[in-house]
PDB file as gemmi writes it, atoms N, CA and C in Angstrom:
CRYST1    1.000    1.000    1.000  90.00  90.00  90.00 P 1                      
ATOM      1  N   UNK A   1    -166.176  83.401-119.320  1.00  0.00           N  
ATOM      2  CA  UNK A   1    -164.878  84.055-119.278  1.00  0.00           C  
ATOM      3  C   UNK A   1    -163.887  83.103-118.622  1.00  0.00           C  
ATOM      4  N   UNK A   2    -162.021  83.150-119.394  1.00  0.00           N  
ATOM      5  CA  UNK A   2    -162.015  82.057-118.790  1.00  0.00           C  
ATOM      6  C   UNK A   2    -161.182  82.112-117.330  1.00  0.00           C  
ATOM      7  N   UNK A   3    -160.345  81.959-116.615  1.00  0.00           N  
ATOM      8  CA  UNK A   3    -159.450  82.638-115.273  1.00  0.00           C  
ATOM      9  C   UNK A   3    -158.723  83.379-116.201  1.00  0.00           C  
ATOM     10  N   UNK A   4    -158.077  83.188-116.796  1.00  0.00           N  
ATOM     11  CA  UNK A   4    -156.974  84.174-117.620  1.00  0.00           C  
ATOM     12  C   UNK A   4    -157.430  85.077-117.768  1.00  0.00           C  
ATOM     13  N   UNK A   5    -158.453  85.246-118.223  1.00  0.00           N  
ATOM     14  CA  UNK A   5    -159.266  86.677-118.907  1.00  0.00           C  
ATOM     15  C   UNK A   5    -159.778  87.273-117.359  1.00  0.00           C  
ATOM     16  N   UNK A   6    -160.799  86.469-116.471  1.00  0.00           N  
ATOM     17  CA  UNK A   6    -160.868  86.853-115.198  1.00  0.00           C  
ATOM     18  C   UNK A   6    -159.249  87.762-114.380  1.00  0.00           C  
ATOM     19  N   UNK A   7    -158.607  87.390-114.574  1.00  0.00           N  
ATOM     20  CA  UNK A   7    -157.657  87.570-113.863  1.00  0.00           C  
ATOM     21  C   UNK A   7    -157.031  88.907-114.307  1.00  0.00           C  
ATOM     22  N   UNK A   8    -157.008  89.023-115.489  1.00  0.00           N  
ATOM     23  CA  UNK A   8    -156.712  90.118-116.393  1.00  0.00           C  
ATOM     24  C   UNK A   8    -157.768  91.263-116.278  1.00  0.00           C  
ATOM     25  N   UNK A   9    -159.178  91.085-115.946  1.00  0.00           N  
ATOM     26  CA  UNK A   9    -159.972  91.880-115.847  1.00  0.00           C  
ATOM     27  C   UNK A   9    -159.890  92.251-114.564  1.00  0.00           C  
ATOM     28  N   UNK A  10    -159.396  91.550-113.415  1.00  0.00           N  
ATOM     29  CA  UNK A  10    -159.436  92.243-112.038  1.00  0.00           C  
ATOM     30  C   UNK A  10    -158.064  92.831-112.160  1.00  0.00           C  
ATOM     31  N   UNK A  11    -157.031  92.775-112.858  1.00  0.00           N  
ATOM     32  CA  UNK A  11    -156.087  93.251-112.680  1.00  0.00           C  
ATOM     33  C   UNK A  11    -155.913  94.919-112.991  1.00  0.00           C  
ATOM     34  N   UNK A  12    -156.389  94.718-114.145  1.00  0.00           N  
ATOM     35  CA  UNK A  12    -156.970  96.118-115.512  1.00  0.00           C  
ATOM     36  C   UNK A  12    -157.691  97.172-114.027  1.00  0.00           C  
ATOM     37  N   UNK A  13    -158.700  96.503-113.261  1.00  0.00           N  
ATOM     38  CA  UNK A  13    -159.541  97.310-112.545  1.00  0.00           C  
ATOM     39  C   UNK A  13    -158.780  97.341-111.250  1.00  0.00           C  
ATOM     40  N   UNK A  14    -157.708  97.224-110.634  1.00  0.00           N  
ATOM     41  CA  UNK A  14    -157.281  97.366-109.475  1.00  0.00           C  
ATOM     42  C   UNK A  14    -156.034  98.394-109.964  1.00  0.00           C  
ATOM     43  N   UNK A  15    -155.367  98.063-111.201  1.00  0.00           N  
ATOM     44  CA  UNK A  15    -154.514  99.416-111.559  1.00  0.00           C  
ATOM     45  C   UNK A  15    -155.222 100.975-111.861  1.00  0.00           C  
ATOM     46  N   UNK A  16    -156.346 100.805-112.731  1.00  0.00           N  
ATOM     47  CA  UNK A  16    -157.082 102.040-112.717  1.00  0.00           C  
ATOM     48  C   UNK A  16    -157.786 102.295-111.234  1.00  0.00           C  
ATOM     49  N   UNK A  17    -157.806 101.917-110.188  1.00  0.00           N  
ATOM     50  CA  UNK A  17    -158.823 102.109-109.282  1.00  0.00           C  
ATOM     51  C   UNK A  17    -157.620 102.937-108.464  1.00  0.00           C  
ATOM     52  N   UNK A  18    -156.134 102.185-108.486  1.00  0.00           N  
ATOM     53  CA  UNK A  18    -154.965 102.662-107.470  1.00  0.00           C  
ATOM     54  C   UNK A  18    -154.905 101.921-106.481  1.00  0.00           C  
ATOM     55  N   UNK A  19    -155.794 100.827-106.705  1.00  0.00           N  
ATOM     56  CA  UNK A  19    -155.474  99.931-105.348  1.00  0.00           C  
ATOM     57  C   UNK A  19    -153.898  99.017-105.326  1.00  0.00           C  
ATOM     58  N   UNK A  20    -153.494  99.166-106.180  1.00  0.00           N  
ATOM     59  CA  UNK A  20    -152.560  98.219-106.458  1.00  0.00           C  
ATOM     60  C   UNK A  20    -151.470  98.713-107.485  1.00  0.00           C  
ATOM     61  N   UNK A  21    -150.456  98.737-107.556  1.00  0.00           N  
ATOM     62  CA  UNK A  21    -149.546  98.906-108.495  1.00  0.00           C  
ATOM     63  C   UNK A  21    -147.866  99.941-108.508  1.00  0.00           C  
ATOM     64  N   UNK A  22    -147.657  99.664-107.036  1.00  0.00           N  
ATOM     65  CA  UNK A  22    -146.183 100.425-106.865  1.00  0.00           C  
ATOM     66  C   UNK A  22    -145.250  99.673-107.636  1.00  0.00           C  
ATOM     67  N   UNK A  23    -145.205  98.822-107.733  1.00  0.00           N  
ATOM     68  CA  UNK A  23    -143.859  97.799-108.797  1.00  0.00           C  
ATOM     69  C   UNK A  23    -144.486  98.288-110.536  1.00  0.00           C  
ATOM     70  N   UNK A  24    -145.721  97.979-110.401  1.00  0.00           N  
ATOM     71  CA  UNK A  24    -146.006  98.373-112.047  1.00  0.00           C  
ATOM     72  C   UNK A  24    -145.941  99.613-112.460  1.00  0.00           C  
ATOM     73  N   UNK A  25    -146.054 101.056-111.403  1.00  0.00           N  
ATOM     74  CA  UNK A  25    -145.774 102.148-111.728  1.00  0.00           C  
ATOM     75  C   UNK A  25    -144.476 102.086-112.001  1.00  0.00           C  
ATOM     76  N   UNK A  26    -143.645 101.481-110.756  1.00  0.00           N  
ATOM     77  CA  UNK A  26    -142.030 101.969-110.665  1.00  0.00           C  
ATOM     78  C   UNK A  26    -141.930 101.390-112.408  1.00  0.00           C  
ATOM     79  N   UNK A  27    -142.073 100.365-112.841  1.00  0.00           N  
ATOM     80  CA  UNK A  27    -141.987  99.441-114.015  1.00  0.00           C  
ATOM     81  C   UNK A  27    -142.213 100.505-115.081  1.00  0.00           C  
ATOM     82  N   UNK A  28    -143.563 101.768-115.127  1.00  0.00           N  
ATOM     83  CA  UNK A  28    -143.871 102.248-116.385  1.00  0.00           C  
ATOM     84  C   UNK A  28    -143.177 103.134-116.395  1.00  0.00           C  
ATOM     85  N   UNK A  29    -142.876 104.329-115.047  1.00  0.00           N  
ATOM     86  CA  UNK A  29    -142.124 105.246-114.936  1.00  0.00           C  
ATOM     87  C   UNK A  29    -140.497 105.162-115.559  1.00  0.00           C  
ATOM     88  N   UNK A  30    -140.015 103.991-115.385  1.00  0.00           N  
ATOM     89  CA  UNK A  30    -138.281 103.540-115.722  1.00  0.00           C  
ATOM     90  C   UNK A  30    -138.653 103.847-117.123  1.00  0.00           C  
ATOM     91  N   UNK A  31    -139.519 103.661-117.672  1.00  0.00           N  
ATOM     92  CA  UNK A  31    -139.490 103.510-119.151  1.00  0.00           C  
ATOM     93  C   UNK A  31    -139.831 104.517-119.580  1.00  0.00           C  
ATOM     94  N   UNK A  32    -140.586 105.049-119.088  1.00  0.00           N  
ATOM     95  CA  UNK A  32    -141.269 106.209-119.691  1.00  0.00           C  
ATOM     96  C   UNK A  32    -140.127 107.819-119.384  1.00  0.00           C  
ATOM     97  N   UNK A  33    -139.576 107.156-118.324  1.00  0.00           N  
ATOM     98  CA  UNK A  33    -138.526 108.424-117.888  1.00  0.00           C  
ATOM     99  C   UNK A  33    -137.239 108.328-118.999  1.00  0.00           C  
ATOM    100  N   UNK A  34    -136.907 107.085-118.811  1.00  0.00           N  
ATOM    101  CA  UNK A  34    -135.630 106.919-120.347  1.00  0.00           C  
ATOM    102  C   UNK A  34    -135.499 107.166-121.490  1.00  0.00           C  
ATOM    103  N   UNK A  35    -136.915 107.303-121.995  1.00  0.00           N  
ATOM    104  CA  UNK A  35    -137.036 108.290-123.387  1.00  0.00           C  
ATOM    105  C   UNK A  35    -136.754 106.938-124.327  1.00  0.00           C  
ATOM    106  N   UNK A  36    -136.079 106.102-124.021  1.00  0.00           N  
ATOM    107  CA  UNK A  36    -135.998 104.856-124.865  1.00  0.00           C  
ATOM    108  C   UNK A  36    -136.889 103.594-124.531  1.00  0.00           C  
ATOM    109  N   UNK A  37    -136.545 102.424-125.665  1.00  0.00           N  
ATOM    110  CA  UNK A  37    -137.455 101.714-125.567  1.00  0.00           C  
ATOM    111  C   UNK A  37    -136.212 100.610-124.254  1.00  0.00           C  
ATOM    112  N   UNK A  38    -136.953  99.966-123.128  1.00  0.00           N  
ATOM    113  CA  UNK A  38    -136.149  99.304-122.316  1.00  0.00           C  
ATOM    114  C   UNK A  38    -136.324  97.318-122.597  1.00  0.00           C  
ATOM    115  N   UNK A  39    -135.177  96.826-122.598  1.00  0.00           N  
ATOM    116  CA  UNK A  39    -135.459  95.370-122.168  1.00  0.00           C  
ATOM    117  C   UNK A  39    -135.696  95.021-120.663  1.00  0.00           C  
ATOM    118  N   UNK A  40    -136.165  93.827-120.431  1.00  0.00           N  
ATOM    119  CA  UNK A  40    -136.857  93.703-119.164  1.00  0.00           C  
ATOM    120  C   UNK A  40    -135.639  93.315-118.297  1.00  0.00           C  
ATOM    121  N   UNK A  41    -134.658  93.306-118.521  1.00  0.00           N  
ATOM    122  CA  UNK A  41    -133.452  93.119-117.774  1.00  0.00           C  
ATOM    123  C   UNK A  41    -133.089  94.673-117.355  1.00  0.00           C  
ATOM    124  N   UNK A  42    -133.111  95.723-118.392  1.00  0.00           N  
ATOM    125  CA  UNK A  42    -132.471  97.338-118.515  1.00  0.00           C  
ATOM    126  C   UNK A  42    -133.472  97.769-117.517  1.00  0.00           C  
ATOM    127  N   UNK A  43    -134.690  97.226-117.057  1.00  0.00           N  
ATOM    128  CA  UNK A  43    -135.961  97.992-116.592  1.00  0.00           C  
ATOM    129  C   UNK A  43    -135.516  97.336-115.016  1.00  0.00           C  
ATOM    130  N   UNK A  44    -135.037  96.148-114.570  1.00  0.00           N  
ATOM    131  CA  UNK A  44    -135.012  95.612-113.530  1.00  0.00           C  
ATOM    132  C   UNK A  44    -133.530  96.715-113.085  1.00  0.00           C  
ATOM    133  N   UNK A  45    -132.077  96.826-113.931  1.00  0.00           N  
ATOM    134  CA  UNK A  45    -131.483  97.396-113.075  1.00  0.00           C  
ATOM    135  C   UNK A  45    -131.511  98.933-112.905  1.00  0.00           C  
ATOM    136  N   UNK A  46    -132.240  99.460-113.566  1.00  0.00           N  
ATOM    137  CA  UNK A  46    -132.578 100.849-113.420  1.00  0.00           C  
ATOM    138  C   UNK A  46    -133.912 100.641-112.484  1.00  0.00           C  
ATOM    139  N   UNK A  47    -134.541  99.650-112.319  1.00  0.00           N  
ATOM    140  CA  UNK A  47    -135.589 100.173-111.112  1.00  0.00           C  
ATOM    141  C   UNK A  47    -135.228  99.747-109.716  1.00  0.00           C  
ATOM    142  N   UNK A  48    -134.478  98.972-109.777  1.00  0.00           N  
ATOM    143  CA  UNK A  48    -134.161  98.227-108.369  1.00  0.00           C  
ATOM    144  C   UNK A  48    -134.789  97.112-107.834  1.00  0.00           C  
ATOM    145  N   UNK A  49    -135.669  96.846-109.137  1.00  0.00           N  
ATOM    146  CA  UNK A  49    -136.554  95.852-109.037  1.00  0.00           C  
ATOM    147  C   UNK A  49    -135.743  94.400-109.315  1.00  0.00           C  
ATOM    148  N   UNK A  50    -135.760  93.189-108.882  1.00  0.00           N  
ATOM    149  CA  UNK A  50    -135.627  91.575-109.451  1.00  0.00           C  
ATOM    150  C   UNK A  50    -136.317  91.501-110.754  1.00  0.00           C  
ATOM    151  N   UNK A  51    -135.552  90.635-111.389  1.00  0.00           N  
ATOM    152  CA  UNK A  51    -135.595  90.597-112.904  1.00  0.00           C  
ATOM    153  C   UNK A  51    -137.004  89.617-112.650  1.00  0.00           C  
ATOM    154  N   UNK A  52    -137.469  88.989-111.755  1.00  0.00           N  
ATOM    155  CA  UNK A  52    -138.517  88.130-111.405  1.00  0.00           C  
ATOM    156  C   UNK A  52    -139.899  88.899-111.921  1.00  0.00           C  
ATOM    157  N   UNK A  53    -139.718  89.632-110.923  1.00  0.00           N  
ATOM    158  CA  UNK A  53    -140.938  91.194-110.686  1.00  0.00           C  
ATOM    159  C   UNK A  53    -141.073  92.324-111.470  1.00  0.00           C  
ATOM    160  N   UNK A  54    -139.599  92.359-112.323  1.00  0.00           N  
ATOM    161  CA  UNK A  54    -139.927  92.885-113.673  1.00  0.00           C  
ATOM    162  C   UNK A  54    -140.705  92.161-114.261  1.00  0.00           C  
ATOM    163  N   UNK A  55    -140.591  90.889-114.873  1.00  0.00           N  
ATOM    164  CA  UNK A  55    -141.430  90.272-116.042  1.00  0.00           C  
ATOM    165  C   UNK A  55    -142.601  89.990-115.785  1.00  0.00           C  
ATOM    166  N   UNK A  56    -142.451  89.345-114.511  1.00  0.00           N  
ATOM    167  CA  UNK A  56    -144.568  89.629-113.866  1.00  0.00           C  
ATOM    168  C   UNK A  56    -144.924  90.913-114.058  1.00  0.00           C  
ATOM    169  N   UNK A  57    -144.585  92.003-113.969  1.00  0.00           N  
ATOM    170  CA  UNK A  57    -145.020  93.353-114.323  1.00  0.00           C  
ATOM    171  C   UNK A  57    -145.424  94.129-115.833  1.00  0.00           C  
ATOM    172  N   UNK A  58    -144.296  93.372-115.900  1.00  0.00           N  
ATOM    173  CA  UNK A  58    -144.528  94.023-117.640  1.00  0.00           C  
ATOM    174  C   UNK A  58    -145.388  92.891-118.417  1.00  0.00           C  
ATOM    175  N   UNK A  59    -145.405  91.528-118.113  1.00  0.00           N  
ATOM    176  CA  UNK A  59    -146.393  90.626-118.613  1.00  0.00           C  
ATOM    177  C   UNK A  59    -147.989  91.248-118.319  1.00  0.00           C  
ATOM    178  N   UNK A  60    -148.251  91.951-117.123  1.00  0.00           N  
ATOM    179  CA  UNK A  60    -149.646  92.398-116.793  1.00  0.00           C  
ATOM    180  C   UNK A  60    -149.834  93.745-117.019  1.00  0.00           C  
ATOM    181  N   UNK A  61    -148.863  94.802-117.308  1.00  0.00           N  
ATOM    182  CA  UNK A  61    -148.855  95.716-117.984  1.00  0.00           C  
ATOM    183  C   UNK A  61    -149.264  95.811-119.778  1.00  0.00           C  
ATOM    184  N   UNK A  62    -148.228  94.758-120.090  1.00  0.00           N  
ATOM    185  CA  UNK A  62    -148.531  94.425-121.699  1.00  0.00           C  
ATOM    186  C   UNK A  62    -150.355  94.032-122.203  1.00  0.00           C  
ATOM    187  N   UNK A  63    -150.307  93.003-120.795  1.00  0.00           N  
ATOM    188  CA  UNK A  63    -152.346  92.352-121.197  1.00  0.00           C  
ATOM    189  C   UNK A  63    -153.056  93.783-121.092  1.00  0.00           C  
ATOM    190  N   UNK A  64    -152.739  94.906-120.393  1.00  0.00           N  
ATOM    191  CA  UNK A  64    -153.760  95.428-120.277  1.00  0.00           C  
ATOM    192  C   UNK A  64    -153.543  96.739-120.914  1.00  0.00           C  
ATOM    193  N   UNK A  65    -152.058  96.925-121.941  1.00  0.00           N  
ATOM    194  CA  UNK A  65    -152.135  98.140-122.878  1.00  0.00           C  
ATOM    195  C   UNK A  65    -151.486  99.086-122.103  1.00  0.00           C  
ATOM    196  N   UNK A  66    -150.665  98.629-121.606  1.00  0.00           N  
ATOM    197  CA  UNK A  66    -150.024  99.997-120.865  1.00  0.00           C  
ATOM    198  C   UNK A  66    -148.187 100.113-121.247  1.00  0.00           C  
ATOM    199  N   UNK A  67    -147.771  98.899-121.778  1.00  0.00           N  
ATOM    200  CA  UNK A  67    -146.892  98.646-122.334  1.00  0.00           C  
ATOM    201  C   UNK A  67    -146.995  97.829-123.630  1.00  0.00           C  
ATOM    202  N   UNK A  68    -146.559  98.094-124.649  1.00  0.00           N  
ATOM    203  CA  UNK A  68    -146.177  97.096-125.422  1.00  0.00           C  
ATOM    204  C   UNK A  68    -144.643  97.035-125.921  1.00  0.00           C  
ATOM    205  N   UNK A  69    -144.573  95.499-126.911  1.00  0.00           N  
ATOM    206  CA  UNK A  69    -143.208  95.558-127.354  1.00  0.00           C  
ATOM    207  C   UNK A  69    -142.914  95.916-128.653  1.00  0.00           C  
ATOM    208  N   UNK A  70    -141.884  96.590-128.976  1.00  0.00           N  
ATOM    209  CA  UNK A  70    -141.776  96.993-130.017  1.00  0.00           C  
ATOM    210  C   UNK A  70    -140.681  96.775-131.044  1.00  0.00           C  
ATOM    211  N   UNK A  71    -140.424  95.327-131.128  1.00  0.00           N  
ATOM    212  CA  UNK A  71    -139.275  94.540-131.305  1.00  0.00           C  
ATOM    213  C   UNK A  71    -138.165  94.066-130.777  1.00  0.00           C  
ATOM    214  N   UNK A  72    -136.848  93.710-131.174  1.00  0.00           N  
ATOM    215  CA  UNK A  72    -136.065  93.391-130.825  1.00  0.00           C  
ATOM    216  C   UNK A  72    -134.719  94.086-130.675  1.00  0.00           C  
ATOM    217  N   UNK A  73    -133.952  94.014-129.908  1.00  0.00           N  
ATOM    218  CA  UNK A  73    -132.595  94.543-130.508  1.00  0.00           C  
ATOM    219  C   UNK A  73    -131.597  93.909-129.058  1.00  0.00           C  
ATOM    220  N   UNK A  74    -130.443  94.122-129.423  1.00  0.00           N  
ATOM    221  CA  UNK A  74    -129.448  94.060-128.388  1.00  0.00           C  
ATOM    222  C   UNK A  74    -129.548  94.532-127.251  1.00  0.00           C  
ATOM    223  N   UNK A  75    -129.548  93.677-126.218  1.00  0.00           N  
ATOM    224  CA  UNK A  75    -129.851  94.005-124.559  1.00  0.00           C  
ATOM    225  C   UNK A  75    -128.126  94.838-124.117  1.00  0.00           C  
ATOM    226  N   UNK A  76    -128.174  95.771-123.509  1.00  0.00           N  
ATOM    227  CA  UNK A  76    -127.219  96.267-122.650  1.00  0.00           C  
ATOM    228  C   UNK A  76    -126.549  95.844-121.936  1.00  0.00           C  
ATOM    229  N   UNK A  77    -127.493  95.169-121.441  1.00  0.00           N  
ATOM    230  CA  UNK A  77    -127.101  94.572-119.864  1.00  0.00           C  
ATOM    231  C   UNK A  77    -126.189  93.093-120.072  1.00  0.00           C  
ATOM    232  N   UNK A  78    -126.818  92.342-121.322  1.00  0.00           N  
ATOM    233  CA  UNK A  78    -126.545  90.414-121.324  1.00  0.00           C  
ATOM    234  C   UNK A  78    -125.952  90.840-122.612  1.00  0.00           C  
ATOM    235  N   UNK A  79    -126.226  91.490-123.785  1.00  0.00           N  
ATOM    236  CA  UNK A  79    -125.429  91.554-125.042  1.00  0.00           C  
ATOM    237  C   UNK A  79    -126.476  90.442-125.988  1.00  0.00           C  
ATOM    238  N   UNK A  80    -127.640  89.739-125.598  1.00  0.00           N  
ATOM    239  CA  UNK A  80    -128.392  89.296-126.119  1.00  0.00           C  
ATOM    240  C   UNK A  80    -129.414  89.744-126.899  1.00  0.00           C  
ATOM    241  N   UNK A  81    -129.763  89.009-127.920  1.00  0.00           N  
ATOM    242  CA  UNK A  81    -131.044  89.869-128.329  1.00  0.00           C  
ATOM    243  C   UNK A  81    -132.530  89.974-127.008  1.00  0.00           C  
ATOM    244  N   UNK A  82    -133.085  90.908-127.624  1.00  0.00           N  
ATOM    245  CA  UNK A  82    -134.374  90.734-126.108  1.00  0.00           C  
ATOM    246  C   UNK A  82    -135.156  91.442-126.895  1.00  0.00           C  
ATOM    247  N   UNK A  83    -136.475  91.456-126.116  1.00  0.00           N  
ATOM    248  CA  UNK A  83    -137.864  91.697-126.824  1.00  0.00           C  
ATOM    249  C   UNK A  83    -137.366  93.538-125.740  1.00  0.00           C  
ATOM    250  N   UNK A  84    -138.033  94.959-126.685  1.00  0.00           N  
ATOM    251  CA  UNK A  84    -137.857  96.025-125.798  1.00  0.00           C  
ATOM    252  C   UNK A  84    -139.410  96.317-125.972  1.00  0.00           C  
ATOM    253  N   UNK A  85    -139.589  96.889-125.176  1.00  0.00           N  
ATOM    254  CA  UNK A  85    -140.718  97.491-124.421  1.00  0.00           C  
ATOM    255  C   UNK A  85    -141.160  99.240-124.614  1.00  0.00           C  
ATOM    256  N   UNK A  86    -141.899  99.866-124.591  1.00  0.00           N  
ATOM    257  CA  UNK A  86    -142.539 100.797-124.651  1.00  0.00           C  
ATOM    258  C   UNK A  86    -143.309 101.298-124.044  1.00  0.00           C  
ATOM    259  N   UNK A  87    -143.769 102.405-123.342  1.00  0.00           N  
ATOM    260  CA  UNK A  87    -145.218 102.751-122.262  1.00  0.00           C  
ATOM    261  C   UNK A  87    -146.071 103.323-124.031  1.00  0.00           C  
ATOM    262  N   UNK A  88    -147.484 102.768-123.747  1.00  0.00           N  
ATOM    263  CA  UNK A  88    -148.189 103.132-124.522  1.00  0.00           C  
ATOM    264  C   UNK A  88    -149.156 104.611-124.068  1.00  0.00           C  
ATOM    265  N   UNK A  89    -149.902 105.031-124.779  1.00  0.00           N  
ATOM    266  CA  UNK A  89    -150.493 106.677-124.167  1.00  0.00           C  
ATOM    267  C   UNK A  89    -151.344 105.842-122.584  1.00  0.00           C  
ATOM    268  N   UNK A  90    -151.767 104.893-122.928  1.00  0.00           N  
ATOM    269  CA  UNK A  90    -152.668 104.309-121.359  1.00  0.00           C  
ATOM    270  C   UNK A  90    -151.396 104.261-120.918  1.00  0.00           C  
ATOM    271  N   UNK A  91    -150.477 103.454-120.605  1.00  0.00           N  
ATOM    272  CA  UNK A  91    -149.645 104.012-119.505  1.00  0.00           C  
ATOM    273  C   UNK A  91    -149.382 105.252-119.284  1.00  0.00           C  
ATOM    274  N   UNK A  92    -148.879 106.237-120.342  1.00  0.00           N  
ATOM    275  CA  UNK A  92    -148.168 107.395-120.008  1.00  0.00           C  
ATOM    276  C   UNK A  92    -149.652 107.981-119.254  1.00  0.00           C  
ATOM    277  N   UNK A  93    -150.654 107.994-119.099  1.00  0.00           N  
ATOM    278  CA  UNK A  93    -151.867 108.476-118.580  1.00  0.00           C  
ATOM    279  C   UNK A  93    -151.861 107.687-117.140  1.00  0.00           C  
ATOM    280  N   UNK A  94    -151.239 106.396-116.552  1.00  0.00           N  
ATOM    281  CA  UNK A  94    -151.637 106.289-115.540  1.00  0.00           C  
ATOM    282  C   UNK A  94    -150.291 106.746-114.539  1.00  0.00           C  
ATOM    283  N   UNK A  95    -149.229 107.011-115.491  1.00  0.00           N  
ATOM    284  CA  UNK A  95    -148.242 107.442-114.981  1.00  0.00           C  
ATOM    285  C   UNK A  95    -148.117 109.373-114.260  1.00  0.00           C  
ATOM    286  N   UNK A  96    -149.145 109.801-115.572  1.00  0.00           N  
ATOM    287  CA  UNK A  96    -149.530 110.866-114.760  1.00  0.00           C  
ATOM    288  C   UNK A  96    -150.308 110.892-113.760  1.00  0.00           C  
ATOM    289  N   UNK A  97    -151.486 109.870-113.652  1.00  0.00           N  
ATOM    290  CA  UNK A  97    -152.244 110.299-112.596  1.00  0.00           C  
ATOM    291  C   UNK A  97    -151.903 109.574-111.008  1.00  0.00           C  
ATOM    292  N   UNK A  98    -150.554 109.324-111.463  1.00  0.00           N  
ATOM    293  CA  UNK A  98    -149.605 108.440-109.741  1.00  0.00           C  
ATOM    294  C   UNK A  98    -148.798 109.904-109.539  1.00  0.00           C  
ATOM    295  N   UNK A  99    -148.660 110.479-110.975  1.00  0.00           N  
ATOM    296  CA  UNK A  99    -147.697 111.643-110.478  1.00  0.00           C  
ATOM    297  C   UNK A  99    -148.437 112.792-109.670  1.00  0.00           C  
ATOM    298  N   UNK A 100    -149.373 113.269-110.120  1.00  0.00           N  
ATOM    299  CA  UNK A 100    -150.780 113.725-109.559  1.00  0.00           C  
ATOM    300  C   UNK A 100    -151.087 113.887-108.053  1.00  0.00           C  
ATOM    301  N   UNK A 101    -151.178 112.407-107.724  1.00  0.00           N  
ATOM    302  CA  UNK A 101    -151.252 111.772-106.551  1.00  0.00           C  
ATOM    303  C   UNK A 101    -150.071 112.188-105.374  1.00  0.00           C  
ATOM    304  N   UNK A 102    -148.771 112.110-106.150  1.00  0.00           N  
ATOM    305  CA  UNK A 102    -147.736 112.258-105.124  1.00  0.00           C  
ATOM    306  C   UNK A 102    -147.882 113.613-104.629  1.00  0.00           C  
TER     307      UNK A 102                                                      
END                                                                             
């Protein structure tokens, strides 16, 4: 296996476990609460998050199926095109079970 895949597999198991993941919740929740699909710029100023810690988020969200993208279109925020994003049913499932939790 190679680190990439290692890395991806401890990641996968520290989000399902709950050891880890207040930026990647805040990350699935923005999206999943907007009813639309978000660019990773639209997701940073609606979460309060750095556009930094958005894309590390949604890059390790995407490896492990909890987001994907679902084309392109005009960003809000820059007027650029941008890749938008989606919570897939594994996210919307880990999003319930943080809601659960609270």
């Amino acid at each position: 296996m190679s680190a990439n895949e290692t890395s991806r597999q401890a990641y996968a198991e520290l989000m399902e476990s709950g050891a880890i993941g207040h930026q990647a919740l805040d990350v699935l929740a923005v999206v999943w609460l907007s009813q639309f699909c978000l660019t990773r710029n639209e997701i940073a100023e609606r979460s309060g998050l750095r556009l930094s810690s958005v894309r590390g988020r949604v890059n390790d969200l995407v490896a492990v199926g909890m987001l994907e993208s679902v084309g392109k279109r005009q960003c809000r925020m820059t007027g650029r095109t941008a890749e938008q994003l989606q919570v897939t049913r594994k996210g919307m499932a880990a999003v319930g079970k943080a809601r659960e939790v609270v």
